[in-house]
DOGUZA-325150 format. One line per field, with one value per residue: residue number from 1; residue in three letters; x, y, z of N, C-alpha, C in turn. Coordinates in Angstrom, 2 decimals. Example, Ala and Ser with C-alpha at 12.3 -4.5 7.8 and 13.67 -1.06 7.14 Angstrom:
BEGIN
nr = 1|2
rest = Ala|Ser
n.x = 13.19|12.85
n.y = -5.69|-2.25
n.z = 7.80|7.08
ca.x = 12.30|13.67
ca.y = -4.50|-1.06
ca.z = 7.80|7.14
c.x = 13.20|12.90
c.y = -3.30|0.03
c.z = 7.80|7.87
REM end
This chain:
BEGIN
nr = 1|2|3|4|5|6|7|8|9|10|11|12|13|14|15|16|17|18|19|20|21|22|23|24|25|26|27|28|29|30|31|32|33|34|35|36|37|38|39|40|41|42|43|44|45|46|47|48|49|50|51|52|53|54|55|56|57
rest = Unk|Unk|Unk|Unk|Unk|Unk|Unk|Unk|Unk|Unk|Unk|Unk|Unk|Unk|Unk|Unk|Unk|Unk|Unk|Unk|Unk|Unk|Unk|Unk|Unk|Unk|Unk|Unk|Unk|Unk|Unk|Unk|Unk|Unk|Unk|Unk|Unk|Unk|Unk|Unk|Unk|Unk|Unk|Unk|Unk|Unk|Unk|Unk|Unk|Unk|Unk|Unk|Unk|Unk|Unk|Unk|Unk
n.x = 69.51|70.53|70.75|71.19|73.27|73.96|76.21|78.41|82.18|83.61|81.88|81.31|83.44|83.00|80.74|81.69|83.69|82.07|79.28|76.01|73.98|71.02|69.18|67.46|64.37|62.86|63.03|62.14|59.43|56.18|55.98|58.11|60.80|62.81|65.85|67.30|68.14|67.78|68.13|66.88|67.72|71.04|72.05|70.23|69.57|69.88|72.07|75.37|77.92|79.74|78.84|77.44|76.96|74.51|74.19|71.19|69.86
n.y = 105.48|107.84|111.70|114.67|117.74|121.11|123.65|126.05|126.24|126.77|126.38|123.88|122.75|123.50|121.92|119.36|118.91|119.77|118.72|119.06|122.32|123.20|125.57|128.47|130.32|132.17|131.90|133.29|132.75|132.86|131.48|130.43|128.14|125.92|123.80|121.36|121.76|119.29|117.60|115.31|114.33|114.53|117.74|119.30|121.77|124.84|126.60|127.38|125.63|123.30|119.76|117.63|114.01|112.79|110.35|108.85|107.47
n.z = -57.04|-59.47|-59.52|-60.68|-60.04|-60.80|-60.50|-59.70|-60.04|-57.70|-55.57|-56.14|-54.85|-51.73|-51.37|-51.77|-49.82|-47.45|-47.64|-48.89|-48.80|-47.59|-49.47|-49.91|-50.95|-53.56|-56.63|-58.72|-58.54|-57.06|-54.64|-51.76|-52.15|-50.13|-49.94|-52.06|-54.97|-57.51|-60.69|-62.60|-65.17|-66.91|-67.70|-67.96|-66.78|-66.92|-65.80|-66.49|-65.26|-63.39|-63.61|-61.27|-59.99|-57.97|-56.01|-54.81|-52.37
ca.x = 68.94|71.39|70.06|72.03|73.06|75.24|76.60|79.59|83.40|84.08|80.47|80.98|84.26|82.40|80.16|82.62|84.26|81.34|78.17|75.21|73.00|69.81|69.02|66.06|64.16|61.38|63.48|61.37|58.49|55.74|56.25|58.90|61.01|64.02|66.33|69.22|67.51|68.35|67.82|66.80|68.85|71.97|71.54|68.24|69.98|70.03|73.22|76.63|79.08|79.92|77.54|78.18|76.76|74.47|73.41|70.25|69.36
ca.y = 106.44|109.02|112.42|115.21|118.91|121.83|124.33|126.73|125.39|127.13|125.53|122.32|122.52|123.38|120.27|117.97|119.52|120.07|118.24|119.80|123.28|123.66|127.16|129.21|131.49|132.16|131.63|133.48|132.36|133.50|130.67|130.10|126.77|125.47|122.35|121.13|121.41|118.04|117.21|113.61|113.74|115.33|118.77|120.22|122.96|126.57|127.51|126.76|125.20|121.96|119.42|116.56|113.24|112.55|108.90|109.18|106.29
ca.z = -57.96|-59.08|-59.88|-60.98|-59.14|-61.46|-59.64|-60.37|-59.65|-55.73|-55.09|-55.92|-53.79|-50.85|-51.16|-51.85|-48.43|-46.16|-47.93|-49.80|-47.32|-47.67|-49.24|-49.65|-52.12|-54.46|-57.93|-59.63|-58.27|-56.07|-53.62|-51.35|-51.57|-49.74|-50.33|-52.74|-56.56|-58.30|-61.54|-63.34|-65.90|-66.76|-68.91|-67.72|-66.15|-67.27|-65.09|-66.89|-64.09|-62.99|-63.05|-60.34|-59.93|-56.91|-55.60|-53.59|-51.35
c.x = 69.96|70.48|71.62|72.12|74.14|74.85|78.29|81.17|83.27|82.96|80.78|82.41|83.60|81.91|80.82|83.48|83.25|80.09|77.31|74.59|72.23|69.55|67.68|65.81|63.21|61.93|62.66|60.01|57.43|55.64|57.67|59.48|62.85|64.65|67.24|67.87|68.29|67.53|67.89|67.40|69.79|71.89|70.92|68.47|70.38|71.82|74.60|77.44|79.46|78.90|78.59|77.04|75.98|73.62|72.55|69.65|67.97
c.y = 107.56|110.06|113.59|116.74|120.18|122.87|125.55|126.03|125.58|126.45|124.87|121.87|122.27|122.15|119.28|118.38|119.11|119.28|119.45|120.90|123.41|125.32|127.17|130.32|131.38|131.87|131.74|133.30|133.03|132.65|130.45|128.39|126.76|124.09|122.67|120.82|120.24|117.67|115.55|113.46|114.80|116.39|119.20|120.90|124.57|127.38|126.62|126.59|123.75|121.26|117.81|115.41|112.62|111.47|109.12|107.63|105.91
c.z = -58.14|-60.22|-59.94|-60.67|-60.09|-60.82|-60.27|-59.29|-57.97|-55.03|-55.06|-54.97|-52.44|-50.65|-51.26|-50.49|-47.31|-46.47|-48.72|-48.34|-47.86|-48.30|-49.55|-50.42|-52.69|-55.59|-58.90|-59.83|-57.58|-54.88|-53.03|-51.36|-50.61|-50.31|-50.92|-53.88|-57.27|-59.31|-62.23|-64.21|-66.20|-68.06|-68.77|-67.38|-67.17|-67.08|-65.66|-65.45|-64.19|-62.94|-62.04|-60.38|-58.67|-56.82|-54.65|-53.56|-51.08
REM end
């Protein structure tokens, strides 16, 4: 299944270095979530950067 993660350039270094971290936040929300936000298809994202390619198992 690949799902899709955009991020800004020095970011997606990191992960391609060290793997994806868990973060944490309300994003606007009144609930707290954590995790790695991945999107189903490529484009659904708001945040101009990099988008990368991720195969989930």
């Amino acid at each position: 299944m690949l799902r899709y993660h955009t991020t800004a350039r020095d970011t997606a270094d990191l992960i391609l270095a060290e793997g994806f971290k868990d973060g944490c936040g309300r994003y606007m929300t009144a609930n707290e979530y954590s995790g790695v936000w991945l999107a189903n298809e490529a484009g659904e994202s708001d945040i101009p950067g990099v988008l990368r390619g991720v195969r989930v198992a």
